[in-house]
PDBQT receptor file of N, H, CA, C and O in Angstrom, charges set to zero:
ATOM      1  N   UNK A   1      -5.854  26.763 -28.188  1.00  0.00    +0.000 N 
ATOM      2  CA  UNK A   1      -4.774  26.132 -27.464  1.00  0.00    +0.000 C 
ATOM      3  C   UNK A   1      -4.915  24.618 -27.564  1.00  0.00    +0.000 C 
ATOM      4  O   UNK A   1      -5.959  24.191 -27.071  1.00  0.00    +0.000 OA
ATOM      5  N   UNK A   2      -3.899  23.498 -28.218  1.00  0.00    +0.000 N 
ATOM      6  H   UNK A   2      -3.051  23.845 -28.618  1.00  0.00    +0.000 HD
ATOM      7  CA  UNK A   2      -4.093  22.278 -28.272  1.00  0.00    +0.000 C 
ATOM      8  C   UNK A   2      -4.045  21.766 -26.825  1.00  0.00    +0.000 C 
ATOM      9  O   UNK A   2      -3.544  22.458 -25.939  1.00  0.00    +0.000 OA
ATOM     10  N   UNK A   3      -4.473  20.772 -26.629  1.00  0.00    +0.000 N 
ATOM     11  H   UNK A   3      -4.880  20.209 -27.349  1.00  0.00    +0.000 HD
ATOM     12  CA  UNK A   3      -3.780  19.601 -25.063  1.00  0.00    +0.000 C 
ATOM     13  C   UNK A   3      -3.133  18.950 -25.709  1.00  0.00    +0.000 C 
ATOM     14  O   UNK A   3      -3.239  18.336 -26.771  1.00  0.00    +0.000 OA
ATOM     15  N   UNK A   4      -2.089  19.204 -24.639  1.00  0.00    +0.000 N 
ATOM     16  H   UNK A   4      -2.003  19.702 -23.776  1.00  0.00    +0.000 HD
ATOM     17  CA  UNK A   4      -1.103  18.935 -25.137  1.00  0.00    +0.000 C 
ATOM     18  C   UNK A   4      -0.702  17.565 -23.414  1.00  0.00    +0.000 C 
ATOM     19  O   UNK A   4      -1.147  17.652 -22.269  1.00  0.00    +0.000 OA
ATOM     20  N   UNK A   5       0.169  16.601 -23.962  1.00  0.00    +0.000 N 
ATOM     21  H   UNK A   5       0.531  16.531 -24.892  1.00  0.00    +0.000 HD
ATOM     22  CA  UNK A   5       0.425  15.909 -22.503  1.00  0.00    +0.000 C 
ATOM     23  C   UNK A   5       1.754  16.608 -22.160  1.00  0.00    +0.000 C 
ATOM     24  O   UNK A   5       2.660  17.018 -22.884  1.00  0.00    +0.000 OA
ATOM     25  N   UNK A   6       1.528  16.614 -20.414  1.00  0.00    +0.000 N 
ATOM     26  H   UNK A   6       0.791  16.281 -19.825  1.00  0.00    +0.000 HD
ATOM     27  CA  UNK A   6       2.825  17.053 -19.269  1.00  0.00    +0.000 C 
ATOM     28  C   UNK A   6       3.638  16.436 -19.996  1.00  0.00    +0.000 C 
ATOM     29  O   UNK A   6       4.087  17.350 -20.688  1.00  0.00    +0.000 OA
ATOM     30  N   UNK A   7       4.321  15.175 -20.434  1.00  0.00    +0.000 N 
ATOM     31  H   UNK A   7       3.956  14.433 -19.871  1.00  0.00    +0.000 HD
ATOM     32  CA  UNK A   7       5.479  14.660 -21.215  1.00  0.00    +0.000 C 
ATOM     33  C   UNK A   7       4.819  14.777 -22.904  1.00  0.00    +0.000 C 
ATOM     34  O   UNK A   7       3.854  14.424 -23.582  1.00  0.00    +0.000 OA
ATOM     35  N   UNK A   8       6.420  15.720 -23.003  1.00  0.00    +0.000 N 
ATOM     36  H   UNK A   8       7.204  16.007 -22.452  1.00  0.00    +0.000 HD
ATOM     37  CA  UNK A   8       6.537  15.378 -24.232  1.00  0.00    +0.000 C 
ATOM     38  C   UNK A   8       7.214  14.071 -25.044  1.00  0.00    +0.000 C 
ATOM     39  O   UNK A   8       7.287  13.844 -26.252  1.00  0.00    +0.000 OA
ATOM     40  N   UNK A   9       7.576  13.476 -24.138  1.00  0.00    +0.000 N 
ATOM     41  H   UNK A   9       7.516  13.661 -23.157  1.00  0.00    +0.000 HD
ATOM     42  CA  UNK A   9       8.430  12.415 -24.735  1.00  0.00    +0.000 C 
ATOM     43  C   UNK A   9       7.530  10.954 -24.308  1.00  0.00    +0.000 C 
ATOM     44  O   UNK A   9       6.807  10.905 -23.313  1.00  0.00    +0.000 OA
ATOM     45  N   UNK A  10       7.729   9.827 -25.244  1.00  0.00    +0.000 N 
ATOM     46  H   UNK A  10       8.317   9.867 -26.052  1.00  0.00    +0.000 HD
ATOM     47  CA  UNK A  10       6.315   8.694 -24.492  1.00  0.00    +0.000 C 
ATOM     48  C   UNK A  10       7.091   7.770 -23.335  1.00  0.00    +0.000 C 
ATOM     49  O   UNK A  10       6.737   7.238 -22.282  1.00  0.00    +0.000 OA
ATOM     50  N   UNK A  11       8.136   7.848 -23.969  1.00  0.00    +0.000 N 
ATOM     51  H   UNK A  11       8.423   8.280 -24.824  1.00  0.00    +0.000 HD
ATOM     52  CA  UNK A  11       9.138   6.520 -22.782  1.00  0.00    +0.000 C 
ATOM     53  C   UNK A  11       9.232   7.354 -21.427  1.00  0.00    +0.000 C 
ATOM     54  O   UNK A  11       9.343   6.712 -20.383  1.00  0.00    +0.000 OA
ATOM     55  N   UNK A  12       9.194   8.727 -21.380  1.00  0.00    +0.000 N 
ATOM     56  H   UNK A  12       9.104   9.249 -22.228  1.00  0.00    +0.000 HD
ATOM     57  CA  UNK A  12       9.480   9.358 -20.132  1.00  0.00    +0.000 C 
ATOM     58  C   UNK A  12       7.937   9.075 -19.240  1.00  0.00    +0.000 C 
ATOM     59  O   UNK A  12       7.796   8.700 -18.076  1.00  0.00    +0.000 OA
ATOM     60  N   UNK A  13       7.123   9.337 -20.046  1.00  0.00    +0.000 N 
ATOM     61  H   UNK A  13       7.238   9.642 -20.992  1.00  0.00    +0.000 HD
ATOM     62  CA  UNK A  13       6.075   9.611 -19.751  1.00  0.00    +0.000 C 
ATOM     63  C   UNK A  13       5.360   7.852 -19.090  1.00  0.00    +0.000 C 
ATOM     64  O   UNK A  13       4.660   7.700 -18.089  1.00  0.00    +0.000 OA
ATOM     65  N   UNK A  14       5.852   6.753 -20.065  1.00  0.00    +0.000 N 
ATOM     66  H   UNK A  14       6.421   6.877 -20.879  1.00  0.00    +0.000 HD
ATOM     67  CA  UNK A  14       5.936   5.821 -19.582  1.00  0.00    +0.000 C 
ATOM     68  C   UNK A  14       6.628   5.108 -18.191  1.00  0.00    +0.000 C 
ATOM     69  O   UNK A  14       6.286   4.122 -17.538  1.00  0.00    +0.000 OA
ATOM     70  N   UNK A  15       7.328   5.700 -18.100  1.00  0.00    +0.000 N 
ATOM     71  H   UNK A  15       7.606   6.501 -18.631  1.00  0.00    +0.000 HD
ATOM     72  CA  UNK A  15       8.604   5.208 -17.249  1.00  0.00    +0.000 C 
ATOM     73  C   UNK A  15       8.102   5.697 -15.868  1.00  0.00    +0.000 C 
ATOM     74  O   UNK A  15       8.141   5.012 -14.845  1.00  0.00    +0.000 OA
ATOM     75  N   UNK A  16       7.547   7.172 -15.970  1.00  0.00    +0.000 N 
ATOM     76  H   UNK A  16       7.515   7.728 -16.801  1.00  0.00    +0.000 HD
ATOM     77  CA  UNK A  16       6.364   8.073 -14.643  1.00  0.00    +0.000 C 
ATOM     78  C   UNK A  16       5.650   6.845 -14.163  1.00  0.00    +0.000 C 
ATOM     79  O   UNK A  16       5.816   6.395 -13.029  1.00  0.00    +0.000 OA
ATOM     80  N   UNK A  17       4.595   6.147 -15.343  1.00  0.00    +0.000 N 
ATOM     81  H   UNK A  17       4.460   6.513 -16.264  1.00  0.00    +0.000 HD
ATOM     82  CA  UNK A  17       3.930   6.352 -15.088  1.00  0.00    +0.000 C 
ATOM     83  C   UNK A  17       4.440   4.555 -14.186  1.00  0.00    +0.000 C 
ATOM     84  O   UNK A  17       3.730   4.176 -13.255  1.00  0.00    +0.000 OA
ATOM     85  N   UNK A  18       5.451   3.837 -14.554  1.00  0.00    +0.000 N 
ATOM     86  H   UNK A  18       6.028   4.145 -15.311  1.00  0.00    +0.000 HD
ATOM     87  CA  UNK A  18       5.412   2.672 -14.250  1.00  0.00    +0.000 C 
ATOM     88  C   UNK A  18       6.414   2.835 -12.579  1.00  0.00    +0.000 C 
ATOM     89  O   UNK A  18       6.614   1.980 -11.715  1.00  0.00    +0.000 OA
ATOM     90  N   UNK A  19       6.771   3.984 -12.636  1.00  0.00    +0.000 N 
ATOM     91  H   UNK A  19       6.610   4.678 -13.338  1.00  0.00    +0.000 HD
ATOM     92  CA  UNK A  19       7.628   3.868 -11.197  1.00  0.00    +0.000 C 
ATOM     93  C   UNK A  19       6.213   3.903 -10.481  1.00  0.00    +0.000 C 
ATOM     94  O   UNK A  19       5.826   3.023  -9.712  1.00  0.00    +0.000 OA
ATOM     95  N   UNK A  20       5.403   5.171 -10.875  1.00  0.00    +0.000 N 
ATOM     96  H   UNK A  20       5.718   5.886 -11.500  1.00  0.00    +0.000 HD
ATOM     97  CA  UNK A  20       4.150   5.472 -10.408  1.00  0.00    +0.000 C 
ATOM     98  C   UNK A  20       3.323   3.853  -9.740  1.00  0.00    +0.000 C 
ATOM     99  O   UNK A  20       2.950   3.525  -8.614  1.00  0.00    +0.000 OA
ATOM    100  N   UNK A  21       3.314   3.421 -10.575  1.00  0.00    +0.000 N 
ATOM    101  H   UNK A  21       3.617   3.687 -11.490  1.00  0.00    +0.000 HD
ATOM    102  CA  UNK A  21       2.390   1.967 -10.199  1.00  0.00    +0.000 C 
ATOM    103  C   UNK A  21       3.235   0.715  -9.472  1.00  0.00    +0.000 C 
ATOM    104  O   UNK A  21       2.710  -0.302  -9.019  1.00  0.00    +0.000 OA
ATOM    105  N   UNK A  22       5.093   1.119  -9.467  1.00  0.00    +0.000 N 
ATOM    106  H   UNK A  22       5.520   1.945  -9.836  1.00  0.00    +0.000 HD
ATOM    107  CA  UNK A  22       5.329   0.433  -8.362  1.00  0.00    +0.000 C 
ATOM    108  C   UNK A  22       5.325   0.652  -7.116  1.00  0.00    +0.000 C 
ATOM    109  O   UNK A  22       5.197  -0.205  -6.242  1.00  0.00    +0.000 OA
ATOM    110  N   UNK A  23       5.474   1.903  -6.954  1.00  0.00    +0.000 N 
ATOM    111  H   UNK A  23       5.578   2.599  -7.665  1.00  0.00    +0.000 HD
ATOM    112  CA  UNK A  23       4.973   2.666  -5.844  1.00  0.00    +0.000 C 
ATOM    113  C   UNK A  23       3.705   2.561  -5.085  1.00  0.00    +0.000 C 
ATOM    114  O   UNK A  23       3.644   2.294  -3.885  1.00  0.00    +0.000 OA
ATOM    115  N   UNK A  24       2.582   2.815  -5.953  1.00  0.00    +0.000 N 
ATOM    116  H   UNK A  24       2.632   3.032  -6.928  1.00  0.00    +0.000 HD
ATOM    117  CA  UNK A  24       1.080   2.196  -5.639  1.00  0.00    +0.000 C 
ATOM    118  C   UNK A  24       0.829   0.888  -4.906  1.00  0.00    +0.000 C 
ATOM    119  O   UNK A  24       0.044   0.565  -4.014  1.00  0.00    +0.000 OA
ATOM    120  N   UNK A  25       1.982   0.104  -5.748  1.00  0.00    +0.000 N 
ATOM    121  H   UNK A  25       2.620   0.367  -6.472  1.00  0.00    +0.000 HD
ATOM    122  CA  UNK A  25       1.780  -1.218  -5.928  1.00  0.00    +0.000 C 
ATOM    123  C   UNK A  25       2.422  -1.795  -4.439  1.00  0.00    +0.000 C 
ATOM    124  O   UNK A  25       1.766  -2.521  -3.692  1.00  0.00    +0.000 OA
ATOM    125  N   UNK A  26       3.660  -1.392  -4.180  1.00  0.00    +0.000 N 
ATOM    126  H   UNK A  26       4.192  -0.802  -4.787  1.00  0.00    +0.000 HD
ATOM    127  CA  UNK A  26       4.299  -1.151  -2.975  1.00  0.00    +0.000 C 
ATOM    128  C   UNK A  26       3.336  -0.673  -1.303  1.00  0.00    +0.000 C 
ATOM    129  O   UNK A  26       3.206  -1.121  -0.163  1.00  0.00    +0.000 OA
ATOM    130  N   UNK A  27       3.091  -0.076  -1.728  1.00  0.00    +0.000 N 
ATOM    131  H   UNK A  27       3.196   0.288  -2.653  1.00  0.00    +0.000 HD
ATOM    132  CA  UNK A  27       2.132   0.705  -0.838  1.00  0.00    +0.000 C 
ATOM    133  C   UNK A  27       0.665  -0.102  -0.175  1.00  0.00    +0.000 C 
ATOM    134  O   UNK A  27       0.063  -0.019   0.895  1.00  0.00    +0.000 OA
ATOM    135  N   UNK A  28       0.494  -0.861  -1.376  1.00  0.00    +0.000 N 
ATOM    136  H   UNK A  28       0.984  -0.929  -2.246  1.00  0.00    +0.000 HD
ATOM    137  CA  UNK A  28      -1.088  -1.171  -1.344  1.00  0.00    +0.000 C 
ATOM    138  C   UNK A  28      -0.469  -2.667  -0.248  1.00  0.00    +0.000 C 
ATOM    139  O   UNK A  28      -0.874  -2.756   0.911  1.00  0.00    +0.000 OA
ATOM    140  N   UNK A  29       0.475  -3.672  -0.817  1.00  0.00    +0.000 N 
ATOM    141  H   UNK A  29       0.803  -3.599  -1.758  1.00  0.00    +0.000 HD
ATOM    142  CA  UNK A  29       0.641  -4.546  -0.013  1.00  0.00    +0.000 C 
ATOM    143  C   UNK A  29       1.409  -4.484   1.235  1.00  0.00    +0.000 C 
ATOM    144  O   UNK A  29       1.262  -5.419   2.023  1.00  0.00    +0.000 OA
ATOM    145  N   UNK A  30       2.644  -3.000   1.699  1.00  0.00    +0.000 N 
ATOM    146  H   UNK A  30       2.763  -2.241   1.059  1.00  0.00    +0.000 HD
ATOM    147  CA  UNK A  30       2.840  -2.914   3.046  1.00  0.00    +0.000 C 
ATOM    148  C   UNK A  30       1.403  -2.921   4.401  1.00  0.00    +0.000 C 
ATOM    149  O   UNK A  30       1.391  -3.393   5.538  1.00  0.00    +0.000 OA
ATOM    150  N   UNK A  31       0.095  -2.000   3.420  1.00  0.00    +0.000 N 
ATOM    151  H   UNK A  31       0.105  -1.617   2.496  1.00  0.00    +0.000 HD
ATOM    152  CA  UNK A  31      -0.941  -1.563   4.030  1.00  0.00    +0.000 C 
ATOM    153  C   UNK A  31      -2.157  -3.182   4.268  1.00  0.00    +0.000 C 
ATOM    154  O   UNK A  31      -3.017  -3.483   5.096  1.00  0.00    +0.000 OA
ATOM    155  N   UNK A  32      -1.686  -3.723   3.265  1.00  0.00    +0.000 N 
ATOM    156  H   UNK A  32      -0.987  -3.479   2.592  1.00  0.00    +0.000 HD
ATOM    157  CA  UNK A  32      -2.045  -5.792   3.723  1.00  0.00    +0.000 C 
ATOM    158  C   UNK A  32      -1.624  -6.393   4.538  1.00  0.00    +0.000 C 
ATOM    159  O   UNK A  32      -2.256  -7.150   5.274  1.00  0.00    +0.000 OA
ATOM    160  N   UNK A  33      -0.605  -6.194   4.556  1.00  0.00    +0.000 N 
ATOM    161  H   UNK A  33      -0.092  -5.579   3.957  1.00  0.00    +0.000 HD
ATOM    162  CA  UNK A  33       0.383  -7.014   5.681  1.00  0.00    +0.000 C 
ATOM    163  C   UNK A  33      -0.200  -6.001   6.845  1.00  0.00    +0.000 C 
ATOM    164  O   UNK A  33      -1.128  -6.582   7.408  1.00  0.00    +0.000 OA
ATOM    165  N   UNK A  34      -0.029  -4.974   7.281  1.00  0.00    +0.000 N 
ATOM    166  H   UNK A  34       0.725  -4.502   6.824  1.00  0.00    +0.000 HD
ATOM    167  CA  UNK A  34      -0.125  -3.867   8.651  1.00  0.00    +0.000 C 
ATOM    168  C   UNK A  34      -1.842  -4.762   8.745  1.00  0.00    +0.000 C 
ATOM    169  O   UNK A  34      -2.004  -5.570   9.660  1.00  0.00    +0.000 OA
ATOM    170  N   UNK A  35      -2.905  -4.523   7.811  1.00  0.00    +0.000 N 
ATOM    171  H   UNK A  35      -2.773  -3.867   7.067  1.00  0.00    +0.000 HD
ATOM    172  CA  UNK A  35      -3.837  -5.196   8.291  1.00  0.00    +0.000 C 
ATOM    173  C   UNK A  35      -4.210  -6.459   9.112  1.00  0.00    +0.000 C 
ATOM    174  O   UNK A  35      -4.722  -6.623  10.219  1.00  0.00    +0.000 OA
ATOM    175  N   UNK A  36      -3.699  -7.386   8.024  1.00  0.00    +0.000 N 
ATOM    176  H   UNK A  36      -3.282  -7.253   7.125  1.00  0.00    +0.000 HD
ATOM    177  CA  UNK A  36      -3.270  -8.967   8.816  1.00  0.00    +0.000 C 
ATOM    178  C   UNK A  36      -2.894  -9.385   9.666  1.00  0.00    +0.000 C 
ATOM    179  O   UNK A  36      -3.147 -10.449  10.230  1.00  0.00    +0.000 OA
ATOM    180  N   UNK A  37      -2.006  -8.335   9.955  1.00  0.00    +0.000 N 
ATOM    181  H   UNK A  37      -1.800  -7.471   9.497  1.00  0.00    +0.000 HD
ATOM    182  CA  UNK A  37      -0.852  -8.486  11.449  1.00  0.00    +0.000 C 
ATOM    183  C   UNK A  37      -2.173  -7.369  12.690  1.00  0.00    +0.000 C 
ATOM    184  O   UNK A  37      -2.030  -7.311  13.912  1.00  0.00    +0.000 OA
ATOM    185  N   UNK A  38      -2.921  -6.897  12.175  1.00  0.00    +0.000 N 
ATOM    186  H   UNK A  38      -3.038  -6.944  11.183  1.00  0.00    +0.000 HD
ATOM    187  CA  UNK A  38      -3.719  -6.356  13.430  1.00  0.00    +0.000 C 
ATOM    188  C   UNK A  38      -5.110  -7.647  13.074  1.00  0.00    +0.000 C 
ATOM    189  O   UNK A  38      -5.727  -8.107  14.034  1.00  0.00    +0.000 OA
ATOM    190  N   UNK A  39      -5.290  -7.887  12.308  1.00  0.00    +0.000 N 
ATOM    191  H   UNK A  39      -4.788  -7.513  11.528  1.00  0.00    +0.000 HD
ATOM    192  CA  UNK A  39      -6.336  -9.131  12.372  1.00  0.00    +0.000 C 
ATOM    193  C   UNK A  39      -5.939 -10.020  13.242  1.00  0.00    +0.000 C 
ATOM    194  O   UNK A  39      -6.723 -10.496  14.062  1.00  0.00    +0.000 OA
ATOM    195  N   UNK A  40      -4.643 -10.368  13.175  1.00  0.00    +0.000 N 
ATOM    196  H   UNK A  40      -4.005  -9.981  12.509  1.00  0.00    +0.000 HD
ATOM    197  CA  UNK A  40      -3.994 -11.491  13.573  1.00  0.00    +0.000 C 
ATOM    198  C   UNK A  40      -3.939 -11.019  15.428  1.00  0.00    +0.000 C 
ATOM    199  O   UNK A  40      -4.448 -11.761  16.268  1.00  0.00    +0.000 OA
ATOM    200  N   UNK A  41      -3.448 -10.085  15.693  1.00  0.00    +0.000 N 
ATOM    201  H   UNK A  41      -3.035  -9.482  15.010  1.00  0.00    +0.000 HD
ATOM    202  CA  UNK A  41      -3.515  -9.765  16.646  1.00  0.00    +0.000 C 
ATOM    203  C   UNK A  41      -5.153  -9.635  17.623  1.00  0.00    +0.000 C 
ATOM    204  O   UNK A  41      -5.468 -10.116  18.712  1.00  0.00    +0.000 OA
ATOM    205  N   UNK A  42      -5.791  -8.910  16.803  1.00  0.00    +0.000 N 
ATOM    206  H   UNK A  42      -5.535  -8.520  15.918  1.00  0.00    +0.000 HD
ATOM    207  CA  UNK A  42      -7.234  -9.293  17.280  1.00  0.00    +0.000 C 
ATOM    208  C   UNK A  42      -7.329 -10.513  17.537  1.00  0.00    +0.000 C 
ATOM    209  O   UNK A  42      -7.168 -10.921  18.687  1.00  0.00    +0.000 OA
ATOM    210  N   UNK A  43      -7.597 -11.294  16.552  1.00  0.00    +0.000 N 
ATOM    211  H   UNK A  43      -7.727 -10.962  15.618  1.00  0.00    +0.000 HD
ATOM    212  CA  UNK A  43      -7.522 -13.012  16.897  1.00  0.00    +0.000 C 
ATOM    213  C   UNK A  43      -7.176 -13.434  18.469  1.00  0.00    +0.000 C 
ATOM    214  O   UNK A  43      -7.894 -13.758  19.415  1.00  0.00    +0.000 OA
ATOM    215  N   UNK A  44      -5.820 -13.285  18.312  1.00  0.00    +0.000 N 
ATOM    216  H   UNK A  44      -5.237 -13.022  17.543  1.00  0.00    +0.000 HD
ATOM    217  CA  UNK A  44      -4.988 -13.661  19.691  1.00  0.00    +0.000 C 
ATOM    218  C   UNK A  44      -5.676 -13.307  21.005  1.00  0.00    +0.000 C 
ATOM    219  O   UNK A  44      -5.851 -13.988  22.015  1.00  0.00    +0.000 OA
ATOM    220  N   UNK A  45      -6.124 -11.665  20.621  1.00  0.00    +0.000 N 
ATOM    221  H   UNK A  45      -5.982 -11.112  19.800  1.00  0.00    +0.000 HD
ATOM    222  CA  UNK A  45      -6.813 -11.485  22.238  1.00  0.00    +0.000 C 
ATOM    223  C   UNK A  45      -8.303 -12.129  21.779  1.00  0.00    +0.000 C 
ATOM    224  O   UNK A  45      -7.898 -13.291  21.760  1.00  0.00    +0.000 OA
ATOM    225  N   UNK A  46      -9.382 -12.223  21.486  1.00  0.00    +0.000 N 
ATOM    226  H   UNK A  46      -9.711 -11.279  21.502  1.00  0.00    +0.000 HD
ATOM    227  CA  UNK A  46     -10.414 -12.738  21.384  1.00  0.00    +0.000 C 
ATOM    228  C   UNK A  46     -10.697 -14.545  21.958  1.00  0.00    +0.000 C 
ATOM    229  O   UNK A  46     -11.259 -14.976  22.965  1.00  0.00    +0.000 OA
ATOM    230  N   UNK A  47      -9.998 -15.280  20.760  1.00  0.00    +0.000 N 
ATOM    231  H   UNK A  47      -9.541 -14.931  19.942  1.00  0.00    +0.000 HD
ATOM    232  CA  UNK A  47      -9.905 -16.688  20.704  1.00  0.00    +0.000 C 
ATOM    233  C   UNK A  47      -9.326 -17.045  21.438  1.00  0.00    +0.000 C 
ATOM    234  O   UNK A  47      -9.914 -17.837  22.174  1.00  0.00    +0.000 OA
ATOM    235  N   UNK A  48      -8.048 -16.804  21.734  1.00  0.00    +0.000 N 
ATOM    236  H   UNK A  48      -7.570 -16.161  21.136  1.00  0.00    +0.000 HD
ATOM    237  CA  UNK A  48      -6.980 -17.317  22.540  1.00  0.00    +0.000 C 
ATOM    238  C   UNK A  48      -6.783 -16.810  23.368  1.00  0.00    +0.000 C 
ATOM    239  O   UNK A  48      -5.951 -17.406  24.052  1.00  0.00    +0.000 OA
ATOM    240  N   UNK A  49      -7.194 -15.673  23.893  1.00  0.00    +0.000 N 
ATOM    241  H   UNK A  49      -7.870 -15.188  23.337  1.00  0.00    +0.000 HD
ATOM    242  CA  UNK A  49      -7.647 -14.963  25.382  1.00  0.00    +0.000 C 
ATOM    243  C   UNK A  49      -5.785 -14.579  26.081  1.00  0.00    +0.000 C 
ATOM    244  O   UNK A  49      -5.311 -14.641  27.215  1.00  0.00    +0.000 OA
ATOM    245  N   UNK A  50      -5.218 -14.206  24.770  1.00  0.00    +0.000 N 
ATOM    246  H   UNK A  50      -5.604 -14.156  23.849  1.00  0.00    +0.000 HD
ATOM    247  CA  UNK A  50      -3.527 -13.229  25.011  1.00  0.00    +0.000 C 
ATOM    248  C   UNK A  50      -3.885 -12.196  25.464  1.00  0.00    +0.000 C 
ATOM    249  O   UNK A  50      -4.919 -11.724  24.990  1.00  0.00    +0.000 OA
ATOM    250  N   UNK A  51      -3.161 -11.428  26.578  1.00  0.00    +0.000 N 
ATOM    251  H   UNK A  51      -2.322 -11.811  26.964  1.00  0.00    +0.000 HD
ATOM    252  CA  UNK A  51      -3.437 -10.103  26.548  1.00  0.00    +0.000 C 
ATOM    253  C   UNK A  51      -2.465  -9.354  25.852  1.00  0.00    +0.000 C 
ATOM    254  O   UNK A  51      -1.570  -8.744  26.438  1.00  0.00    +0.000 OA
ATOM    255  N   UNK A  52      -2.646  -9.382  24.227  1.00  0.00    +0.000 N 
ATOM    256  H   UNK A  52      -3.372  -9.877  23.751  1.00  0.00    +0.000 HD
ATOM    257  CA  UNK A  52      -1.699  -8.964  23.152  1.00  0.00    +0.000 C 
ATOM    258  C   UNK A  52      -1.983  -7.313  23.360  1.00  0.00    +0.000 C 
ATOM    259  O   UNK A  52      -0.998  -6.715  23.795  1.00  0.00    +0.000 OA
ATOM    260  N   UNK A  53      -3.369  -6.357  23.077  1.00  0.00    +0.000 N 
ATOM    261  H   UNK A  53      -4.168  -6.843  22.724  1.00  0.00    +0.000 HD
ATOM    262  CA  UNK A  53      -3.323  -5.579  23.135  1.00  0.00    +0.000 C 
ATOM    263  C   UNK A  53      -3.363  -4.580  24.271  1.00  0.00    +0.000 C 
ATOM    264  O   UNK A  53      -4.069  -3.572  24.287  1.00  0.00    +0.000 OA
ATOM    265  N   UNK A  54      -2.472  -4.995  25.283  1.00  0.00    +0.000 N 
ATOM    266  H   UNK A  54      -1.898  -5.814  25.271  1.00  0.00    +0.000 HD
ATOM    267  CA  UNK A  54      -2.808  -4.114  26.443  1.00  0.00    +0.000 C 
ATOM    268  C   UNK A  54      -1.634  -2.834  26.285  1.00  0.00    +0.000 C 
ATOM    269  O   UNK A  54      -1.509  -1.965  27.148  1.00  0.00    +0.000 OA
ATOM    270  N   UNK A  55      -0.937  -2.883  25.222  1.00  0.00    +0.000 N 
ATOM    271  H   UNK A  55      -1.039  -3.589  24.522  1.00  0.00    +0.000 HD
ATOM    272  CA  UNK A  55      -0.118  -2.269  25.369  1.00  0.00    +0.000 C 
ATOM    273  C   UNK A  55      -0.662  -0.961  24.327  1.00  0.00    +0.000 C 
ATOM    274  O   UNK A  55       0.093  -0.001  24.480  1.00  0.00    +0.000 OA
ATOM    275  N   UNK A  56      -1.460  -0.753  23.595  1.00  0.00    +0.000 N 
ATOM    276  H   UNK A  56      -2.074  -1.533  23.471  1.00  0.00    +0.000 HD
ATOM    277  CA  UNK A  56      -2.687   0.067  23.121  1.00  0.00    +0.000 C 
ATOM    278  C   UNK A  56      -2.810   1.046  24.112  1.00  0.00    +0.000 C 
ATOM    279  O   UNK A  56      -3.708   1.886  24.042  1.00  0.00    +0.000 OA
TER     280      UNK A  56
């Protein structure tokens, strides 16, 4: 039995694979920002003595 690739065609197979990595790509920096914005929030209650997270 050869291996054979899931696409037979290369542009299809290309095209997977590049929605694929905007997606990733998408994903990886909503999940940066959600970080930053709870860093940022830490900050506030620590340093600056907000009571930002009471609502936790």
């Amino acid at each position: 039995m050869k291996n054979k690739h899931y696409f037979e065609d290369k542009k299809a197979y290309d095209a997977y694979i590049r929605k694929w990595r905007i997606i990733q790509s998408t994903c990886i920096v909503i999940f940066i920002v959600i970080f930053l914005f709870l860093i940022y929030l830490v900050y506030q209650e620590v340093v600056c003595n907000k009571p930002v997270l009471n609502w936790l």
